[in-house]
C-alpha positions as CSV (number, residue, x, y, z in Angstrom):
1,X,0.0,0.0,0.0
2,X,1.2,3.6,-1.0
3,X,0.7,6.3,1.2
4,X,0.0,9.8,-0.2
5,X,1.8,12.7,1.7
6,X,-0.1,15.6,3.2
7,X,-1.2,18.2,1.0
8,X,-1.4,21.6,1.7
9,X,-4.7,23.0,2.2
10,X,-5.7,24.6,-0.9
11,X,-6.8,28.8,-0.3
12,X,-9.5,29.7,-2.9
13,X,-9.2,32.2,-5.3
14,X,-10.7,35.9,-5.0
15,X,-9.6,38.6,-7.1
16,X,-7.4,40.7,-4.5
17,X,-4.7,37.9,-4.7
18,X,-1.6,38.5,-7.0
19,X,0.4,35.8,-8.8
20,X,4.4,36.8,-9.1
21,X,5.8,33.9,-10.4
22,X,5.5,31.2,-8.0
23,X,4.4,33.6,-4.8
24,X,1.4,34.6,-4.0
25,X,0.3,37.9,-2.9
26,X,-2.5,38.9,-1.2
27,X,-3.3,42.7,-1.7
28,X,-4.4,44.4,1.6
29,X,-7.9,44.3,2.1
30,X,-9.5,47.7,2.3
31,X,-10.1,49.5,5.2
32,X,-14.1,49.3,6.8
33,X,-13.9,50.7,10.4
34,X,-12.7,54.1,10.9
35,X,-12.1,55.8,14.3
36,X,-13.4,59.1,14.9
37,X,-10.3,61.5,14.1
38,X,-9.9,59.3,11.5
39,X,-13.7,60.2,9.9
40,X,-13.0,63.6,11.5
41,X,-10.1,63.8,8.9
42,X,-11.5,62.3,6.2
43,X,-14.6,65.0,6.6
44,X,-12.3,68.4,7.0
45,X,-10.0,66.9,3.5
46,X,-13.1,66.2,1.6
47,X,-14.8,69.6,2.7
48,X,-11.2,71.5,2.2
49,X,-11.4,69.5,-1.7
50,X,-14.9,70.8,-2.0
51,X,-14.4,74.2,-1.0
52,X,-11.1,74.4,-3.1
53,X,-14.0,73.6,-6.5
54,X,-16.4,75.6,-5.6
55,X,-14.2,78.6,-5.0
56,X,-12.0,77.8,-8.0
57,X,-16.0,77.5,-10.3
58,X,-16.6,80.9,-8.4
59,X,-13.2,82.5,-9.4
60,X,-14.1,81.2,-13.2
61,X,-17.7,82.7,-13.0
62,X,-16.3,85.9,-11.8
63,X,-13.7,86.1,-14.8
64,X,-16.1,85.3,-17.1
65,X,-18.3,88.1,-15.8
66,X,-15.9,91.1,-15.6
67,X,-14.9,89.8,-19.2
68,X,-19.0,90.4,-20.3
69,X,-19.0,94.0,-18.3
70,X,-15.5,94.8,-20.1
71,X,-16.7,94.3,-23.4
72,X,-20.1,96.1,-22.6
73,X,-18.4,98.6,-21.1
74,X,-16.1,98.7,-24.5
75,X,-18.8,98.9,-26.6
76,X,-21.4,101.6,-24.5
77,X,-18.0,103.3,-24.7
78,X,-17.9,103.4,-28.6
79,X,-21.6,104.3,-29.0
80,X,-20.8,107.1,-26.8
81,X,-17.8,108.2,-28.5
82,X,-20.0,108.3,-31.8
83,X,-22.4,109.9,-29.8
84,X,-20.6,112.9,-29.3
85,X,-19.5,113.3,-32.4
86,X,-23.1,113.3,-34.5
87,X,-23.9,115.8,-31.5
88,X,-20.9,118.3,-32.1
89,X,-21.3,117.8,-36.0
90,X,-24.9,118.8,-35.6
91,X,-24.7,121.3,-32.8
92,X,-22.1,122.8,-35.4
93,X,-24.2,122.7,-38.2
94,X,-26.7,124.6,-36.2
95,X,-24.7,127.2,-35.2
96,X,-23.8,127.9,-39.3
97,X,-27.2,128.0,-39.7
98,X,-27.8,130.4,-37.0
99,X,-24.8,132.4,-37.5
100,X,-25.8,132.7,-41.3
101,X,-29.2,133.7,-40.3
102,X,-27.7,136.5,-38.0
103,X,-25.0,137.9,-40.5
104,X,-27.7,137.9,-43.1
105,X,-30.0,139.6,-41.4
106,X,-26.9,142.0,-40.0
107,X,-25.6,142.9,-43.6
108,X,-29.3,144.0,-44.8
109,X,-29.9,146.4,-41.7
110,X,-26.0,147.8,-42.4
111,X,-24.6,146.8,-45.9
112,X,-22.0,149.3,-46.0
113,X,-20.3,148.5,-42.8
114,X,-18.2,145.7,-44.0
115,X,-17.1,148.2,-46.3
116,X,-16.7,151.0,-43.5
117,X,-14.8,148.5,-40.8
118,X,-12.2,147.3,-44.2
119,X,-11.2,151.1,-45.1
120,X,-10.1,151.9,-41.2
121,X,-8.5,148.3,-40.9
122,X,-6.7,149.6,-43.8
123,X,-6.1,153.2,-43.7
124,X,-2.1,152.7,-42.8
125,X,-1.9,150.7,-47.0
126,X,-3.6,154.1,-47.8
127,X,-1.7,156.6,-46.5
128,X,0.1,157.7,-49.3
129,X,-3.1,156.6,-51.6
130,X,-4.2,158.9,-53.8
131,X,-6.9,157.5,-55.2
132,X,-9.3,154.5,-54.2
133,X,-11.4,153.1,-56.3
134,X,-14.2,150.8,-55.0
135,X,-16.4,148.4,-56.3
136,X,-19.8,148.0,-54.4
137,X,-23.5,146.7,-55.4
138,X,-25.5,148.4,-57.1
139,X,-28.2,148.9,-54.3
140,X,-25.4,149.7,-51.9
141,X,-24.1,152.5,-54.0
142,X,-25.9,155.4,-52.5
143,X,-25.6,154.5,-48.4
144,X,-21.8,153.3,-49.2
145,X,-20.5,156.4,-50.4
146,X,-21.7,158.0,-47.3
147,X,-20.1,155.2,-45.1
148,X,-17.1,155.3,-46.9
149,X,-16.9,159.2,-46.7
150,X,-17.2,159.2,-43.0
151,X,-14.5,156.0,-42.5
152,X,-12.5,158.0,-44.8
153,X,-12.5,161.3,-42.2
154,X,-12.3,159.0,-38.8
155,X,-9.1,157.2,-40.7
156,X,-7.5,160.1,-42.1
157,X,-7.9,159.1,-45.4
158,X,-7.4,162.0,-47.3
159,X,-7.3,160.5,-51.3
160,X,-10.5,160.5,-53.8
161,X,-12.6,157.5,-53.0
162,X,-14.4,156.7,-56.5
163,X,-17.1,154.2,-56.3
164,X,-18.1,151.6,-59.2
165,X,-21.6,150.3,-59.0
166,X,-21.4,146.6,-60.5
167,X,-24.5,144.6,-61.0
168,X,-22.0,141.4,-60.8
169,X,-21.8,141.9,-57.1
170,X,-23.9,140.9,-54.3
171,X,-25.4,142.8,-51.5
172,X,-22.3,143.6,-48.9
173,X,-19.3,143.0,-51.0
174,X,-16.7,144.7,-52.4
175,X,-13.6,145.3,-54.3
176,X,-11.0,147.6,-53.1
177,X,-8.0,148.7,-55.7
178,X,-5.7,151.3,-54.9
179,X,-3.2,150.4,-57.4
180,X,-0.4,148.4,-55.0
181,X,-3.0,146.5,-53.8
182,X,-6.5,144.8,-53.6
183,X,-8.7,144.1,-51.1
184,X,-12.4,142.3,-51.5
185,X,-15.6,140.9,-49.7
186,X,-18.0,138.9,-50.5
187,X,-20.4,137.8,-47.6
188,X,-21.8,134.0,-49.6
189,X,-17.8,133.5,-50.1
190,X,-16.9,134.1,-46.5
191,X,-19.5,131.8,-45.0
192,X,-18.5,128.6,-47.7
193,X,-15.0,129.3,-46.7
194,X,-16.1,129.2,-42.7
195,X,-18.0,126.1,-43.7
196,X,-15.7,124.2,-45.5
197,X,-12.9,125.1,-42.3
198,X,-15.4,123.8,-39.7
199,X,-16.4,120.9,-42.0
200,X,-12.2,119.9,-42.3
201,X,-11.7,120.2,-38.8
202,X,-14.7,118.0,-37.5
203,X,-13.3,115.6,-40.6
204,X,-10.1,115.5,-39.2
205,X,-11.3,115.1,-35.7
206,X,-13.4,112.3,-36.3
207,X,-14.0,110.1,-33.6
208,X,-10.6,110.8,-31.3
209,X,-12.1,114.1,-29.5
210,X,-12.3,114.4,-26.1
211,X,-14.2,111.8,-24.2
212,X,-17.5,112.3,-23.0
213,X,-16.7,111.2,-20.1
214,X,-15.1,113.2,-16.9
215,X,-11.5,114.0,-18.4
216,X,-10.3,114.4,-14.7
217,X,-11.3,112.5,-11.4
218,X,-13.7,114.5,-9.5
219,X,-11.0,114.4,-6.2
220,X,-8.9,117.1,-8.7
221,X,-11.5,119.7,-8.4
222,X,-11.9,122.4,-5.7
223,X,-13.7,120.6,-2.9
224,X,-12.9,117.3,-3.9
225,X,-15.7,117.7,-6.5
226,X,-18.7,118.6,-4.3
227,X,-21.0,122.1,-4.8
């Protein structure tokens, strides 16, 4: 009779044991009781992890927002700037129209005084003048000559003013030639020539003007900016 040796018990198999080779490894089973500063610790790191999120989502969400309120900001900026430009370009055009209005109105009451003011603005080119002669309006013909006479005495003009009525002219202008020189007027002339000037410059200004908003903080001003 043959007797079998003593085998070893046989361990079953579960799927936390490791085969290396001919050893057998049991992994560590995991951990189901806790102690108290053990759940205590567990609690504070998970609560720490969740507070780190939720501040790091709130940080994003923040970003995000100031982002939206830049570009808002940006663009309420723009539409201002273009704002303030449509407003001095029409505020301008308004004040042409007035001024036109006013000058218009001016030079109907007092035709010859354009006339008047350029003779004493002039009287030091005439001093050795001997003879002006002076193209005016037709209509203005009869008050000018007395306007011009009376500049004439108040400049110490003492040379022959001759006028020369010419239909070609409008009401207000005139020609000045006293030989060396030349001087003329002409009221429609003057106001496209203001025109055209304001028009370049609000061209040229476009859209870089001032701001419309404060140019300096309000601390800068007497009394820190209060009444």
């Amino acid at each position: 009779m043959t007797v079998q040796p003593p085998q070893a018990a046989s361990r079953p198999f579960t799927f936390d044991t490791v085969f290396d080779g001919d050893a057998v490894i049991v992994a560590p089973r995991p951990k189901r009781t806790f102690s108290p500063e053990e759940v205590e610790a567990i609690r504070a790191e998970a609560f720490a992890a969740g507070e780190r999120s939720a501040v790091a989502i709130a940080e994003g969400q923040a970003a995000a927002a100031l982002a939206e309120v830049a570009a808002a900001a940006r663009a309420a900026l723009g539409a201002l700037t273009r704002m303030a430009h449509d407003h001095r370009s029409a505020a301008a055009d308004l004040a042409m129209t007035a001024a036109r209005k006013i000058a218009d109105a001016a030079l109907d009451a007092f035709p010859e005084a354009p006339a008047a003011a350029a003779l004493t603005a002039l009287s030091r080119d005439l001093e050795t003048t001997p003879r002006l002669l002076v193209h005016v309006a037709v209509a203005d013909a009869p008050r000018m000559e007395k306007a011009l006479a009376r500049a004439a005495d108040s400049a110490g003009f003492a040379g022959q003013i001759v006028l020369k009525p010419d239909a070609a002219l409008s009401p207000a202008a005139f020609v000045f030639d006293w030989g060396d020189g030349r001087a003329a007027f002409d009221p429609a002339a003057a106001a496209e020539r203001v025109a055209e000037a304001l028009n370049a410059a609000l061209a040229a200004e476009g859209l870089h003007a001032e701001s419309p908003m404060l140019p300096f903080p309000p601390a800068s001003l007497p009394n820190g900016g209060r009444p």
